[in-house]
C-alpha positions in Angstrom: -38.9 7.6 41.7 -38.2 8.4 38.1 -35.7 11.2 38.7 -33.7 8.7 41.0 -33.9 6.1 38.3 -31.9 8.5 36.1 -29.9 9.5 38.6 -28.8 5.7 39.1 -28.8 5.4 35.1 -26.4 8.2 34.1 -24.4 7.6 37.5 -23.6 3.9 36.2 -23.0 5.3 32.4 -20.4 7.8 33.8 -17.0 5.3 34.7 -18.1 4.0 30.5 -17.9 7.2 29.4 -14.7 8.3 30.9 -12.9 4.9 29.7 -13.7 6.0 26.4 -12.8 9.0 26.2 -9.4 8.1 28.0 -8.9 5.3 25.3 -8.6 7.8 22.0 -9.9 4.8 19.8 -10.3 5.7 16.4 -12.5 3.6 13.8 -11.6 4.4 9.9 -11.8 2.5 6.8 -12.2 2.6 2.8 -14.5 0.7 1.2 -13.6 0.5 -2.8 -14.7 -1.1 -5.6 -15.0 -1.5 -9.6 -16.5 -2.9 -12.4 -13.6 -4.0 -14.7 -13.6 -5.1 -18.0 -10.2 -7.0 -19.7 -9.5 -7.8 -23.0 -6.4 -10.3 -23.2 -4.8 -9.5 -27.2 -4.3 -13.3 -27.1 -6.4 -15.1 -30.1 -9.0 -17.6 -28.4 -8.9 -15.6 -25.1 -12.2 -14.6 -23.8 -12.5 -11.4 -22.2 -13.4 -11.0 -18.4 -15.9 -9.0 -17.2 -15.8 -8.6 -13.1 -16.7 -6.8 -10.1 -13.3 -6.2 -7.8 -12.7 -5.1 -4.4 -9.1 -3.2 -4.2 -8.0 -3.3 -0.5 -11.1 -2.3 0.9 -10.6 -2.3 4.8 -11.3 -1.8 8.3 -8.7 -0.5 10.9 -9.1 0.6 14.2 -6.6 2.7 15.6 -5.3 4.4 19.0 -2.8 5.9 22.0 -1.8 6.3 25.4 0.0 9.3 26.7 2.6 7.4 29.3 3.6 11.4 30.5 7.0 13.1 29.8 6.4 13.0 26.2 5.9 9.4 25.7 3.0 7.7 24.1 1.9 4.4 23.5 0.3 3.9 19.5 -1.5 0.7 17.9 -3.2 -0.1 15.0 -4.7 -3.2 13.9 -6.1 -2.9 10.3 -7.5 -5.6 7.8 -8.4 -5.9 4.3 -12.5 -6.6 3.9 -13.1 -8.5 0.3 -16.5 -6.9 -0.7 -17.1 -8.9 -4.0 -16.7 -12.4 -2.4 -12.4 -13.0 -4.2 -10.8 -11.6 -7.4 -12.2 -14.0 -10.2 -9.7 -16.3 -11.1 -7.2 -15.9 -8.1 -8.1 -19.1 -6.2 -9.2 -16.5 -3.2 -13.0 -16.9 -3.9 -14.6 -16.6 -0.3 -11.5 -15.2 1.2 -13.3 -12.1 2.8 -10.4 -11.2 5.5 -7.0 -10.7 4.7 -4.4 -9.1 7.3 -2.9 -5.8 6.8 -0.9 -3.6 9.1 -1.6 -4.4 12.9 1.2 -2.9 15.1 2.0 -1.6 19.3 5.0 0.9 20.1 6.2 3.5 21.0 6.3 7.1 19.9 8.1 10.6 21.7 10.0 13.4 20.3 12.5 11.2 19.7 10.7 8.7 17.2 8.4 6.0 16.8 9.6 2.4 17.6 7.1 -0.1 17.1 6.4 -3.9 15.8 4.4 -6.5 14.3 3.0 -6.9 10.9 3.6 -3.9 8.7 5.0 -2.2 5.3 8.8 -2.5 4.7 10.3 1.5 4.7 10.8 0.6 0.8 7.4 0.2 0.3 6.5 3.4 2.1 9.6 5.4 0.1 7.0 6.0 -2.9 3.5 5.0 -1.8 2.8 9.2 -2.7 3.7 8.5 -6.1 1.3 6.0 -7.1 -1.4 8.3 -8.5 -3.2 4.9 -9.5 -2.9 3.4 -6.2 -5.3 -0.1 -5.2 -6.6 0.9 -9.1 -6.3 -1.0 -12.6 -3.2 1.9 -13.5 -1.6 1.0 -10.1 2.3 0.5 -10.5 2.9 -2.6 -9.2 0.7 -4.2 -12.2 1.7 -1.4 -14.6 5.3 -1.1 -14.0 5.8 -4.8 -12.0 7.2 -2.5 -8.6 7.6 -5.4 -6.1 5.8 -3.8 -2.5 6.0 -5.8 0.4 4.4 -6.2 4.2 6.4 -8.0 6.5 5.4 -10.3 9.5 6.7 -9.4 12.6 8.4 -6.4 11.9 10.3 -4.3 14.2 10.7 -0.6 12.7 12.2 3.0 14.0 10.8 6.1 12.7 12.4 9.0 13.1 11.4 12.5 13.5 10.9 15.3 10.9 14.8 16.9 10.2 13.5 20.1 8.5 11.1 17.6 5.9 14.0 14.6 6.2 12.3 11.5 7.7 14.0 7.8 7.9 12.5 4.8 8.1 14.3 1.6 9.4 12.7 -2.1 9.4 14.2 -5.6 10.1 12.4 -8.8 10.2 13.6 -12.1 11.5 14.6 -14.9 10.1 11.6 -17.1 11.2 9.0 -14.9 10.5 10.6 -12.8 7.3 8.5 -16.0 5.2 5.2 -14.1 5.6 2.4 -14.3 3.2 3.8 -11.4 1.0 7.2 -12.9 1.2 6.5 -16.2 0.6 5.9 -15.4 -3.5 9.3 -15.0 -3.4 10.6 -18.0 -2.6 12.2 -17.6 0.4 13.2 -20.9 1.9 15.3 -20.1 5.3 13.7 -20.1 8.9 17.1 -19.7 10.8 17.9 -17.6 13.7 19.0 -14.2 12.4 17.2 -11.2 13.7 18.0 -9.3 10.4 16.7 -11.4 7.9 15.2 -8.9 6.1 16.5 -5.5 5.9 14.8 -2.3 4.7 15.5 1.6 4.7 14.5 4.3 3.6 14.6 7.8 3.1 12.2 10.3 2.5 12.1 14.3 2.2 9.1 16.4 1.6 9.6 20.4 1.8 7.0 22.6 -0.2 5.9 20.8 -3.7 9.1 18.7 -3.8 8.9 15.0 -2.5 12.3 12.6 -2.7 12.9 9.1 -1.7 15.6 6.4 -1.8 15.0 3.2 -0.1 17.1 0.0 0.0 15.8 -3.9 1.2 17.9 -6.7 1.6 15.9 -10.3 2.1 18.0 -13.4 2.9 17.4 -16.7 1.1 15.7 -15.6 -1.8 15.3 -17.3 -4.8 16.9 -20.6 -4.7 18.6 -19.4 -2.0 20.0 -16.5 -2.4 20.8 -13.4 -1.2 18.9 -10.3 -3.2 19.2 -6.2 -2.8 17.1 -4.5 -4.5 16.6 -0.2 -4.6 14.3 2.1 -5.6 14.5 6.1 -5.8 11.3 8.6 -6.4 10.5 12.2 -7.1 7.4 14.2 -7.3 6.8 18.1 -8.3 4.0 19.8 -7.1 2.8 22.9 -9.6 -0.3 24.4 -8.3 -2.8 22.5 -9.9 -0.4 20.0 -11.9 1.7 17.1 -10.2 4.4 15.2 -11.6 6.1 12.0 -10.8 8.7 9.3 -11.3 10.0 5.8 -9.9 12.8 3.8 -10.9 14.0 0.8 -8.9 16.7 -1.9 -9.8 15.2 -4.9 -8.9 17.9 -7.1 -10.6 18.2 -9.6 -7.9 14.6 -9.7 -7.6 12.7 -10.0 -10.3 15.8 -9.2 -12.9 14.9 -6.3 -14.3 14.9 -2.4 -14.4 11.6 -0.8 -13.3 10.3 2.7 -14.9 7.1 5.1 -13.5 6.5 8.7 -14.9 2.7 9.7 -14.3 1.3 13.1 -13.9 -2.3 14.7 -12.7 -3.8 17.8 -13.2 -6.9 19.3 -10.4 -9.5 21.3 -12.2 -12.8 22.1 -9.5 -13.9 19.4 -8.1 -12.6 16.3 -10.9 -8.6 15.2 -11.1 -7.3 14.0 -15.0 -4.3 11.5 -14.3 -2.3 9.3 -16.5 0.9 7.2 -16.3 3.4 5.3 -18.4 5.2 2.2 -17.4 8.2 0.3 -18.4 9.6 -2.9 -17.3 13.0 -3.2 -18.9 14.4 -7.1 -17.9 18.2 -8.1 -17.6 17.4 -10.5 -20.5 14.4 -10.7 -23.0 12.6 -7.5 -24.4 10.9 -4.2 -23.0 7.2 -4.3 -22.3 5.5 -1.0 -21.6 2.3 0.0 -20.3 0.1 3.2 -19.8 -3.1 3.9 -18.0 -5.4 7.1 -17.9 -8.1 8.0 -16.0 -10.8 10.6 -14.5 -11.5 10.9 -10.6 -14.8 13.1 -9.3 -15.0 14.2 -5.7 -18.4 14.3 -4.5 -16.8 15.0 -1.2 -13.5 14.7 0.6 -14.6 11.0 1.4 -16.1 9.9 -1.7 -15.1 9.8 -4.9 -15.7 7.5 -8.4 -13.7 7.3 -11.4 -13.1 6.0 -14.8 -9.9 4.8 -16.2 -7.9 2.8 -19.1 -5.0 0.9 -19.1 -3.0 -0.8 -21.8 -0.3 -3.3 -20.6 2.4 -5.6 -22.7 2.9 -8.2 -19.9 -0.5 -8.9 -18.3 -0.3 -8.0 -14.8 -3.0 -6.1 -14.2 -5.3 -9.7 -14.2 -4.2 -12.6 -12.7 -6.6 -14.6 -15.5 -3.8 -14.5 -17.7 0.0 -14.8 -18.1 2.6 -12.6 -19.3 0.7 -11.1 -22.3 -0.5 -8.0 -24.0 -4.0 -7.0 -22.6 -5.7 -3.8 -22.1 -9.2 -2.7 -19.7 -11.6 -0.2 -19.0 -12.1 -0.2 -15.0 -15.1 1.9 -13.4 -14.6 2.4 -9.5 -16.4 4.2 -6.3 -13.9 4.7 -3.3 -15.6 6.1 0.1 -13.3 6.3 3.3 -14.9 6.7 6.7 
């Protein structure tokens, strides 16, 4: 009687078991988060002291294979707020937060796919921030302006000899998204381009380039805006060195500057960057971070780090201003 039990048991478990495996679901995600400390130079500003979850996440992930080379991919990934909101950003009890969730296509001719994802000028020199989700990153440090778009539709192309190009446009209606819409734009008309982004991107031994371009519609009291951005990184053994500039004159009027560097020794990383944001009118502000990674493992890691900025961006407590912080951080991916 027993024995036939199991038989019916791992008889009914089998069809489950196949549909799994057939599916090729993967589950990943990061969890990371800091103890930060920020001293505004103001007089009568009080310090902050706060515990801050930097784009933690959850994504799950997958394909199909269609036959003759073609496959189906998808991804749906969100941001996970493990300290309950950034103090002082009205997102207190936020805990979800929507990051890239796509479907497509991919074969040996590409990858075409669409929904909610980061413009190609964002990906052009994601490699280079060596402070990335961090107090040093270079969006606060160096006021780079990243962007995810809502309803997307993107074409990757394959790898020419370490050349790859990335193509994006978003529609009119939908190019307002959340990350857009602290720009300003105002127009919901018909256009299927109403953002435009490109980018290209080439990778062969220790040397990494990129050049991307973006062109949003109806920004800024409605106006047009273009906006570039080039990168390089140098791979030495042990040492890395890298640099970002973008013109983002239209966008934010000003001239952006990133040179960082890193150096591996065991099982630690030392890394430090300098910053400049140089605006079409008004005076230079500059900023520099340092910092110390350990690797317990290839998953987890903690660090330490400093960073000393002229116009406030690395806390959204305070407005354009000199302030400076000490930032103490665990990252573990799964």
């Amino acid at each position: 009687m027993k024995k036939k039990l199991l038989a019916l048991a791992v008889a009914a478990a089998l069809p489950m078991v196949s549909q799994a495996a057939t599916a090729d679901v993967t589950i990943y995600g990061k969890i990371h988060t800091s103890i930060d400390y920020v001293d505004p130079d103001a007089k009568g500003e009080d310090s902050l002291y706060d515990v801050t979850s930097r784009a933690s996440r959850l994504g799950f992930k997958g394909s199909e294979d269609l036959g003759d080379g073609l496959k189906l991919v998808w991804k749906i990934e969100t941001q996970v707020d493990m300290s309950d909101g950034p103090a002082g950003t009205g997102t207190k009890g936020t805990y979800w937060k929507g990051r890239n969730a796509y479907i497509g296509l991919a074969g040996n001719w590409g990858t075409f796919l669409y929904g909610r994802h980061d413009t190609p000028m964002k990906m052009s020199t994601g490699k280079l921030d060596i402070f990335g989700d961090e107090m040093g990153d270079y969006n606060a440090t160096a006021g780079l302006v990243d962007l995810r778009a809502n309803d997307a539709i993107a074409y990757v192309t394959p790898n020419f000899s370490g050349l790859t190009l990335v193509a994006a446009i978003v529609p009119d209606a939908d190019h307002d998204g959340a990350d857009f819409a602290q720009l300003g734009i105002t127009d919901e008309g018909g256009d299927l381009a109403g953002a435009v982004s490109i980018a290209a991107m080439y990778s062969n031994g220790p040397l990494f380039l990129s050049a991307a371009y973006e062109q949003l519609d109806d920004v800024l009291y409605g106006g047009d805006v273009n906006h570039w951005r080039i990168g390089v990184g140098y791979d030495m053994g042990d040492f890395h060195i890298g640099a970002v500039y973008a013109d983002q004159s239209d966008i934010t009027a000003s001239d952006n500057y990133v040179i960082n560097g890193s150096y591996k020794f065991g099982n630690n990383k030392v890394k430090a960057e300098w910053a400049q944001i140089d605006p079409d009118h008004g005076s230079k502000s500059d900023a520099w971070a340092i910092g110390l990674d350990h690797n317990f493992s290839k998953r987890t890691k903690v660090y330490v780090q400093y960073a000393d900025s002229e116009h406030g961006l690395m806390s959204t407590n305070y407005g354009a201003q000199d302030q400076s912080g000490f930032s103490f951080g665990m990252v573990h991916k799964f």
